[in-house]
Backbone as a chain_set.jsonl record, in Angstrom:
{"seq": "XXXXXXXXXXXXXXXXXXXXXXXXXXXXXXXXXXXXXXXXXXXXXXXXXXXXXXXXXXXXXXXXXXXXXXXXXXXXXXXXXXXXX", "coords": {"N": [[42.919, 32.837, -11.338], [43.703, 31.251, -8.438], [42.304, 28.903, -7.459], [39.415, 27.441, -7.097], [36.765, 26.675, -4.764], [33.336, 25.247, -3.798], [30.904, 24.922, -1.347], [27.708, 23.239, -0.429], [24.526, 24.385, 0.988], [21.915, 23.185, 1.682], [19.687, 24.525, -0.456], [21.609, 26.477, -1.158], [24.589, 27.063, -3.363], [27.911, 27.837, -2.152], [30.126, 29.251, -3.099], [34.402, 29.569, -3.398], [36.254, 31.486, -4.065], [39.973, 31.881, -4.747], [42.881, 33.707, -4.735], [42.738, 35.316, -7.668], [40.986, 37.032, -10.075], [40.743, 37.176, -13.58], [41.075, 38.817, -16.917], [42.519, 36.724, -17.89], [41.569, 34.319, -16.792], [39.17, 34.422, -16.44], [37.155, 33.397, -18.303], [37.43, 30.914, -17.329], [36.661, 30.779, -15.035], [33.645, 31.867, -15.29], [32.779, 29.377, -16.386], [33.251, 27.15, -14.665], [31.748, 28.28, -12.609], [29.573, 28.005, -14.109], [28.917, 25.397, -14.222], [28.595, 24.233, -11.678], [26.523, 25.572, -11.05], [24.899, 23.899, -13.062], [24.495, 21.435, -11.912], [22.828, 20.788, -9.55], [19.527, 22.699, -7.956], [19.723, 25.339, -6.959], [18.425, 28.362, -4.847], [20.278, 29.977, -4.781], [23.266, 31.464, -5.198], [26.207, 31.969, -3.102], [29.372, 33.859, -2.941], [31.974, 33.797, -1.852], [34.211, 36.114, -0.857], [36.464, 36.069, 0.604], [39.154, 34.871, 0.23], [40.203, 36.211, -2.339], [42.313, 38.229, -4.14], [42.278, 39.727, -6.08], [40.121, 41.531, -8.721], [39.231, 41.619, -11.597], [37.669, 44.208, -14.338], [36.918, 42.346, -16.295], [36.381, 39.812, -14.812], [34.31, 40.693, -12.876], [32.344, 41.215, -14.989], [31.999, 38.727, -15.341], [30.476, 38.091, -12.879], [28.477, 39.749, -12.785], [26.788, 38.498, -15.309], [26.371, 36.089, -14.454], [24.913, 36.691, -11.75], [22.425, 37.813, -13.373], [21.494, 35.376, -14.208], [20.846, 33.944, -12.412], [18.42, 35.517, -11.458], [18.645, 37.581, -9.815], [19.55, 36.211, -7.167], [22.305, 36.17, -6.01], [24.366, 36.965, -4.277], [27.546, 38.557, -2.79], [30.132, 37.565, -0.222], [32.168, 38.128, 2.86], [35.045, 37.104, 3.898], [34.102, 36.4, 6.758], [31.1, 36.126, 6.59], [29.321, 37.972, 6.613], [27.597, 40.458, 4.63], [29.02, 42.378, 1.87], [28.725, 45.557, 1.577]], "CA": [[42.273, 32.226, -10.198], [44.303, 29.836, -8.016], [41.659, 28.016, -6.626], [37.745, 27.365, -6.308], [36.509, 25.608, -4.138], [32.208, 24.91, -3.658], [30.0, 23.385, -0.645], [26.635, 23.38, -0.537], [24.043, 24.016, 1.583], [20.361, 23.03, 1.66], [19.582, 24.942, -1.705], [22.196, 27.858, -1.278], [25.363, 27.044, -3.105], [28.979, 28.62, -1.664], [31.474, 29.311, -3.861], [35.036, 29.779, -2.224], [37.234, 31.508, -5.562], [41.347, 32.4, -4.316], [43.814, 34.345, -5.747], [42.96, 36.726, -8.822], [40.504, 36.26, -11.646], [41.39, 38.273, -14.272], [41.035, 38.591, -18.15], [42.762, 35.527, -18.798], [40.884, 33.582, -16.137], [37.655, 34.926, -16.284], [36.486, 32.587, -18.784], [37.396, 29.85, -16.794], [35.415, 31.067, -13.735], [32.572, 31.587, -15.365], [32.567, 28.109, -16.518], [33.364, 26.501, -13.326], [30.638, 28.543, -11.822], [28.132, 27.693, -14.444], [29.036, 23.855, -14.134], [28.115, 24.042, -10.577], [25.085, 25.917, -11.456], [24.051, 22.923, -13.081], [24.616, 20.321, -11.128], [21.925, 20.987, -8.932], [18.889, 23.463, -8.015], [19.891, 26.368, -6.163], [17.505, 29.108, -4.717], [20.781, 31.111, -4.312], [24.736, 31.301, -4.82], [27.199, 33.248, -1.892], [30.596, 34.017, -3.571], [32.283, 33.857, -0.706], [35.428, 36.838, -1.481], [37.348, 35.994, 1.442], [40.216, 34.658, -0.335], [39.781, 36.84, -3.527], [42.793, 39.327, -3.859], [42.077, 40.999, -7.358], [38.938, 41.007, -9.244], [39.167, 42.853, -12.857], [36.027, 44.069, -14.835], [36.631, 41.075, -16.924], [35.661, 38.984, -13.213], [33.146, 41.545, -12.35], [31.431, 40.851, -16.18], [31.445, 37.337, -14.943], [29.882, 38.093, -11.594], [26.953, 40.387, -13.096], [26.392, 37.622, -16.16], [26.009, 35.061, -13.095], [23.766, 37.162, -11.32], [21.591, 37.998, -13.895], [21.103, 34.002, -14.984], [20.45, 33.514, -11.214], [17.669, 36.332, -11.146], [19.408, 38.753, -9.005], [19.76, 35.409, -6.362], [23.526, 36.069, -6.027], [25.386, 37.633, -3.147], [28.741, 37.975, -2.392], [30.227, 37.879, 1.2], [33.241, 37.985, 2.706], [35.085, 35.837, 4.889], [33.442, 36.345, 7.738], [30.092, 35.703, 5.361], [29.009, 39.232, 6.394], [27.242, 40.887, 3.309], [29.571, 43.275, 1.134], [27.36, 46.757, 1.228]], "C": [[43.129, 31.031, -9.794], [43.555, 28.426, -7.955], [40.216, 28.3, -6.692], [37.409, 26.134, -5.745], [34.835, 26.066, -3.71], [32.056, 23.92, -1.929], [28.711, 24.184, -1.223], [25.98, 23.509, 1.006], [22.535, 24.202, 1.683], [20.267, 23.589, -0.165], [20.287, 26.297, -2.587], [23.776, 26.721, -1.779], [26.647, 27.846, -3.082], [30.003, 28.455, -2.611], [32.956, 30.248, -3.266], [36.451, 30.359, -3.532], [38.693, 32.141, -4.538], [42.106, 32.925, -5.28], [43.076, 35.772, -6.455], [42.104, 35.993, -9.869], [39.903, 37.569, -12.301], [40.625, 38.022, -15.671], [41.687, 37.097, -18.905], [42.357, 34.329, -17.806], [39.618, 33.433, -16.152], [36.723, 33.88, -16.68], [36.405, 30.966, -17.906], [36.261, 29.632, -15.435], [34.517, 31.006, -14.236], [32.229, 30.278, -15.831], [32.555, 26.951, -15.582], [31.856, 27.158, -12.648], [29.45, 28.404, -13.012], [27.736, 25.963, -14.537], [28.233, 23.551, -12.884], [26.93, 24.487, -10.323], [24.384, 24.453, -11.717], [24.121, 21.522, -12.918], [23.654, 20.279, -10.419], [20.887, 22.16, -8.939], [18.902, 24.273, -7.216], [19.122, 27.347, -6.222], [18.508, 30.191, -5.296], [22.154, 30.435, -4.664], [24.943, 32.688, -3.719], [28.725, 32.55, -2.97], [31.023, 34.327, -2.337], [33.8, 34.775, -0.984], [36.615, 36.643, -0.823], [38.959, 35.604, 0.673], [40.412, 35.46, -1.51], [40.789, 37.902, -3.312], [42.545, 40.183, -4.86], [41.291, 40.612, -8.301], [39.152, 42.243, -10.406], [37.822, 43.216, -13.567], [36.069, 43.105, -15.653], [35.799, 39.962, -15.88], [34.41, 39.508, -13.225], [31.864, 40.923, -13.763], [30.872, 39.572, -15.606], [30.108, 37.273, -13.574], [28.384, 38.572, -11.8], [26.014, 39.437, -13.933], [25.518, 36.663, -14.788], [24.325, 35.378, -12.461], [22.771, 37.387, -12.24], [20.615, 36.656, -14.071], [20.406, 33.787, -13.028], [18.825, 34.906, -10.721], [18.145, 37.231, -9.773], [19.308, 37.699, -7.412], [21.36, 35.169, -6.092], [23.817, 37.024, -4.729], [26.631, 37.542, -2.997], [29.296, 38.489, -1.101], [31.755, 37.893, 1.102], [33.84, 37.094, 3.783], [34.206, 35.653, 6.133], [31.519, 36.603, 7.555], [28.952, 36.677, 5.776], [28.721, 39.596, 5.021], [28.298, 41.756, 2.64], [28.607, 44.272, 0.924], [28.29, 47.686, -0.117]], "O": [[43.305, 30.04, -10.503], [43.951, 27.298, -8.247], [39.822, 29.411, -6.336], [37.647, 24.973, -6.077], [34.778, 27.211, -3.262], [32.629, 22.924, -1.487], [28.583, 25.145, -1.981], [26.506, 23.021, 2.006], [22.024, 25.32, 1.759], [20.846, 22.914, -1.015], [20.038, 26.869, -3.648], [24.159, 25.83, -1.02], [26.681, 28.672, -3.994], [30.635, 27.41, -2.762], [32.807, 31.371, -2.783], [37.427, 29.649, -3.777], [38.394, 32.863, -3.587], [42.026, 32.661, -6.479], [42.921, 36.885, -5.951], [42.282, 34.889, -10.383], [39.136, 38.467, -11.955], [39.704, 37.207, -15.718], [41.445, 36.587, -19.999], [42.903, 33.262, -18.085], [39.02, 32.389, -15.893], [35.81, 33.435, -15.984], [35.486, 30.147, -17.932], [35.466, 28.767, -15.069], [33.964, 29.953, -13.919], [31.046, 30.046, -15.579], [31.892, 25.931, -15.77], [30.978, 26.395, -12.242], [28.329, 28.773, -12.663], [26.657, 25.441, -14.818], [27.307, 22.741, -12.93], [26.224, 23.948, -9.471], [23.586, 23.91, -10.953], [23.826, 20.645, -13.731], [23.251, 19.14, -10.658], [21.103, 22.891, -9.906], [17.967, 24.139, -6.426], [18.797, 27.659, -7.367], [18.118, 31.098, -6.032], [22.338, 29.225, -4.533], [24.344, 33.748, -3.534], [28.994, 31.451, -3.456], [30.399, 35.184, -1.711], [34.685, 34.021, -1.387], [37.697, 36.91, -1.346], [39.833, 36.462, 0.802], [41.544, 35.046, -1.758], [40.491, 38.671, -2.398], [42.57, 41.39, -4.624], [41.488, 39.525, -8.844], [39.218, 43.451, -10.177], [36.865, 42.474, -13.344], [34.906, 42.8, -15.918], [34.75, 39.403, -16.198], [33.445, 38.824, -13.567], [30.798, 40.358, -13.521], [29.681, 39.327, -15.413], [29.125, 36.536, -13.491], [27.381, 38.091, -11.274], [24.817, 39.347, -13.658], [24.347, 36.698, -14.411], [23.232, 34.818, -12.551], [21.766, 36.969, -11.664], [19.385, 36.696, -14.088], [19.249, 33.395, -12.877], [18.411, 34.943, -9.562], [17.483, 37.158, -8.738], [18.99, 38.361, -6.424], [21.718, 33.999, -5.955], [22.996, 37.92, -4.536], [27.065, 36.39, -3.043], [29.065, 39.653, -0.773], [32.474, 37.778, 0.11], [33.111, 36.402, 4.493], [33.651, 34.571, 6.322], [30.847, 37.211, 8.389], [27.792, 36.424, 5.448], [29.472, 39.146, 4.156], [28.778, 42.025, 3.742], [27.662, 44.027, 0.174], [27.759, 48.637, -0.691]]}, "num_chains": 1, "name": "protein.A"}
């Protein structure tokens, strides 16, 4: 993962990950995204994929873990913050 970058808004927060998060990143993402978890009280995260070029099932593990802790309150969009079907 090159890059994450977070805003917020109202009780939804956006997470903005770049690059590649892989097996030897993974862990790091999910730690970044559970930091920002608790920092505040979110109804909801958006993974925003737009920048996101390669996501491995090591990522994906991270993404489902996430979602689960968030009660299936996770989404991920893409740049144009259109849903992913």
């Amino acid at each position: 993962m090159d890059n994450i970058r977070h805003s917020v808004d109202g009780t939804r927060l956006i997470v903005f990950p770049e690059g590649h998060i892989d097996s030897a990143n993974a862990q790091d993402f999910e730690e970044t995204i559970n930091e920002l978890r608790s920092r505040g009280s979110y109804d909801e995260i958006e993974l925003n994929c737009g920048q996101l070029q390669y996501i491995s099932s090591a990522g994906l593990r991270v993404l489902l873990s996430s979602q689960k802790k968030m009660k299936n309150a996770m989404k991920l969009t893409k740049k144009n913050s259109k849903e992913i079907n």
